[in-house]
N, C-alpha and C positions, 0 to 999 in steps of 0.2 A: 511513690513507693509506700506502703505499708507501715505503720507503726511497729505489725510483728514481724514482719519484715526483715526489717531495719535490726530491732532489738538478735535476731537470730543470725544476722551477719555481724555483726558486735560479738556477740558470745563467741561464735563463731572463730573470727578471727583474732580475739585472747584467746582461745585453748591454745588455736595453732602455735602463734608467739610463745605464749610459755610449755608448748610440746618444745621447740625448735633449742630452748634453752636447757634441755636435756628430758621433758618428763612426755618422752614419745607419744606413751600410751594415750595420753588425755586429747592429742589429736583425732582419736576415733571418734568424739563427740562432734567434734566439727563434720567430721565425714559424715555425721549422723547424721545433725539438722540441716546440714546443707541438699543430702539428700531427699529428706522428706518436705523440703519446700519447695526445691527445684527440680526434684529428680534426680536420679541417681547419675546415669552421662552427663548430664546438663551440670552438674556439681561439680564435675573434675575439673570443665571448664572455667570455672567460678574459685575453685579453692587452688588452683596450678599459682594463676598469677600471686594467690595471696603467699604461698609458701616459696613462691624465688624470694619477694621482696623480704620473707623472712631471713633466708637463706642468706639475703646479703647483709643483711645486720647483724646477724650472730655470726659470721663467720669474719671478719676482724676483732668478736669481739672473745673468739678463742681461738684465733689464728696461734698463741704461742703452747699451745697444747694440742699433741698429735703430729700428723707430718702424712705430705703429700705419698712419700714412700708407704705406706700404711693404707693409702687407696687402692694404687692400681691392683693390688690382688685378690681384690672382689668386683672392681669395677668391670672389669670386662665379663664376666659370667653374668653380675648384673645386666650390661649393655643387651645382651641373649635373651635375657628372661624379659626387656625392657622390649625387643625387638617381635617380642613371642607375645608378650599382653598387645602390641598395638597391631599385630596383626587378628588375634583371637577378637578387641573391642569392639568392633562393628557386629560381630555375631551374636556373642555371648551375652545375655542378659544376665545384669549382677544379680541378679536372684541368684544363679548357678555359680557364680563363682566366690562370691562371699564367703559360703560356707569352707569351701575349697581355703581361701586365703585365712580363716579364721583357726581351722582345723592347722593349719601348719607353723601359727603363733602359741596353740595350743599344746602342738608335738617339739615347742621351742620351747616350754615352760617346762613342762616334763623333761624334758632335757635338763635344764639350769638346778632341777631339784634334784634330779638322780647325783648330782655333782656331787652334794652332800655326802652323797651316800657309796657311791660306786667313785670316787677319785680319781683313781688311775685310769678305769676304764674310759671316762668323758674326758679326760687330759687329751688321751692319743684319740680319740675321738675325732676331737674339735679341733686337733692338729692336721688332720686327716687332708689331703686336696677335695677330697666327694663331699665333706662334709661343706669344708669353705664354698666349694662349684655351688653346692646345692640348697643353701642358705641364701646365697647373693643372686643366681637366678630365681629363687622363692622371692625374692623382694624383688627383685626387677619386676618381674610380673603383676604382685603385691599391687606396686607403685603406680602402674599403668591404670590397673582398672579400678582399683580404690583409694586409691593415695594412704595405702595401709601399711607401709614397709619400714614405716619408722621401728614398729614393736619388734619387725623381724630383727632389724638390722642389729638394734639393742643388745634382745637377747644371744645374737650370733657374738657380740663383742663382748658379753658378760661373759659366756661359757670361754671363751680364749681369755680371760681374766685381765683384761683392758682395765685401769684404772677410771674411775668416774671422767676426770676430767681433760684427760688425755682420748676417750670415748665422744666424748661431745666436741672434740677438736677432730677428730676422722668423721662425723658425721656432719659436721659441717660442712669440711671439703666437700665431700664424701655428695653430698644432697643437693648441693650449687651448683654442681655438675651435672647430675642427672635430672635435675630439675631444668635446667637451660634446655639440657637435650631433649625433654618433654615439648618442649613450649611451641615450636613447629608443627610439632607433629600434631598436636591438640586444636593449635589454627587449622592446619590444612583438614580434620575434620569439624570444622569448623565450631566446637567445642568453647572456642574463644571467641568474643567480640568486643565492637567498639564498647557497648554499654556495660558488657562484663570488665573490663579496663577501667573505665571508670569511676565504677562500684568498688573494684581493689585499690582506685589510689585515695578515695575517702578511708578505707579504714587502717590504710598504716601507722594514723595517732596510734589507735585501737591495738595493734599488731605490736607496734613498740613497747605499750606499756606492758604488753603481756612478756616481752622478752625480758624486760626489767624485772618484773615479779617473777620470774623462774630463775634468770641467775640469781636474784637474789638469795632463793629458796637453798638453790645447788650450792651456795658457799657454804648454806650451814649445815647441811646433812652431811653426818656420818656417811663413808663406805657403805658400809651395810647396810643401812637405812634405805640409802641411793638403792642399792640391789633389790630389796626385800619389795619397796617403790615401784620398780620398774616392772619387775615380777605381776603384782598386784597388778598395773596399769594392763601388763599385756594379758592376764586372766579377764579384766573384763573384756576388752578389747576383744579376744581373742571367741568368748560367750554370745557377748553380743553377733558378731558377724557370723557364728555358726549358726545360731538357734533364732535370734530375733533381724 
């Protein structure tokens, strides 16, 4: 394999690790280079396995923050939105849907800032059932065809004013879950293989140090900080997959 190769599945898989320890956004960059070396389909299959085995290492390591109760009521609009990307996948060229997924990370930023501004009105908003449906099947979808639902799911749990670290304990469950239920389904279109598997169990050093250096990060940031952070992340995030 390739020297730059190698070095882009590295980077790679530190974003994801230190995405998974709460700084979502910064997983768009893995989506990025993974994309432009292997192709955008051929990528899901490449970045799926990397992000369970994230999945299961940050998710003891904030098992005591958040609660399984705090899943189910996105998890199933998600499982829809989950059911609706793997049937659209095989058609849809990410050209066409990017912009699609970018633009509704975009209309989730504007959201988190009117907050400031309009209080009341995004309270009962974000309280809303349409609002919740319509968030968690946006990421279910998201998740299928770009592995891009982290920024969703974020700023869905800022606007209902989730505490940081009680956030990153539902998106842990939250991700280990839908992620396993990925993992089939990526095989049977055969998205996954032997030499893709292989490729992800060299870079778990790689993945672990990354989850080290985000919680790290996450213990010392301010509230606000966290928020203002996450904001930023899904502004690029959100840029990127519209326009580039």
């Amino acid at each position: 394999m390739p020297t730059e190769t190698l070095i882009i599945l590295a980077i790679s898989a530190l974003c994801i690790g230190v995405s998974k320890a709460g700084f979502s956004g910064v997983s768009l960059i893995a989506v990025y280079l993974l994309a432009q070396e292997f192709g955008a389909k051929e990528s899901l299959g490449i970045a799926l396995p990397l992000l369970i085995m994230a999945d299961l290492m940050v998710y003891p390591a904030f098992r005591r923050h958040g609660s399984w109760a705090q899943v189910w009521p996105i998890f199933f609009p998600a499982l829809a939105g989950i059911t609706l990307g793997f049937v659209l996948l095989p058609y849809l060229p990410n050209e066409v849907m990017k912009p699609v997924i970018g633009s509704i990370i975009l209309a989730m930023v504007v959201i988190s800032i009117l907050r400031a501004f309009y209080g009341e009105a995004i309270e009962r908003m974000a309280k809303s059932m349409s609002f919740r449906y319509s968030s968690a099947a946006s990421g279910g979808i998201a998740t299928v065809l770009a592995n891009a639902a982290g920024p969703i799911f974020q700023l869905y749990f800022l606007t209902i004013r989730l505490p940081k670290m009680e956030l990153i304990g539902v998106c842990a469950r939250f991700f280990l879950v839908v992620n396993l239920l990925k993992l089939p389904l990526n095989a049977q279109l055969n998205l996954i293989t032997q030499e893709t598997m292989m490729m992800n169990l060299y870079l778990a050093p790689v993945l672990a140090i990354g989850i080290f250096v985000g919680k790290k990060f996450l213990h010392r940031i301010p509230q606000k900080s966290f928020e203002y952070l996450i904001l930023l992340f899904a502004v690029i995030a959100g840029v990127n997959l519209t326009f580039f």
